[in-house]
Structure formats: C-alpha cells, structure tokens
C-alpha positions, 0 to 999 in steps of 0.5 A: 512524496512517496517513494514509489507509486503503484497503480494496481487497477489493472492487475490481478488480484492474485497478483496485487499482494504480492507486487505491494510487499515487494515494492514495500521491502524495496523501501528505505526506512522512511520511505513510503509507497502509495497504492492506487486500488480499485476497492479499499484495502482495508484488508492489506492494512490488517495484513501489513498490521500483523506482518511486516514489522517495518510497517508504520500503522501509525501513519498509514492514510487512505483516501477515496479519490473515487467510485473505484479509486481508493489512494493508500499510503504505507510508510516505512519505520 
C-alpha cells in the first residue's frame, strides 16, 4: 500500500514535478508514493531515474486505468 496518493489531475503542470519530488523526499525508505496523472509520465520516470538516488527504478510500475488516467508507483530504496 503506498504511502501517499497524489492525484495530480487538476493541478498545474508547472506545478506537478515539483509537489512529486516533495512528497517523494517525504518518504521513509520503503515507502512508496503513487501519482494519478493525466498522460503517462514517462517522463518523470527518466527524471527520477538520473536524479534522485533514493529512487527505486527496479520496482517503478505504471498502469493506464484510462483515456486520461494513468497510475504511477515511485518506490523508495
């Protein structure tokens, strides 16, 4: 179960990286936050990938639940 959902639907793109790498230094080790998001975020997978070390890549999963919902999983080392 994660630790934290974040639905970020409705909020701004500008805003989104930033309130996902917030959430995610929240973590404890082990944890894990789950994103809902509009598109696939592809993108912040890479991102993660090559900068922040806590991130486990490994076990990163992403599901498309819908037309415009796609359900991410950042675990943390």
């Amino acid at each position: 179960m994660p630790a934290e959902t974040l639905d970020l639907r409705d909020v701004p793109p500008s805003e989104r990286h930033p309130k996902i790498h917030s959430a995610f230094e929240s973590l404890a080790s082990g944890e894990r936050l789950e994103i809902v998001n509009d598109h696939d975020p592809q993108p912040l997978f890479y991102e993660f990938q090559a900068e922040v070390e806590a991130f486990d890549a490994e076990n990163y999963r992403c599901e498309r639940q819908g037309v415009n919902e796609f359900v991410a999983t950042l675990p943390k080392q």
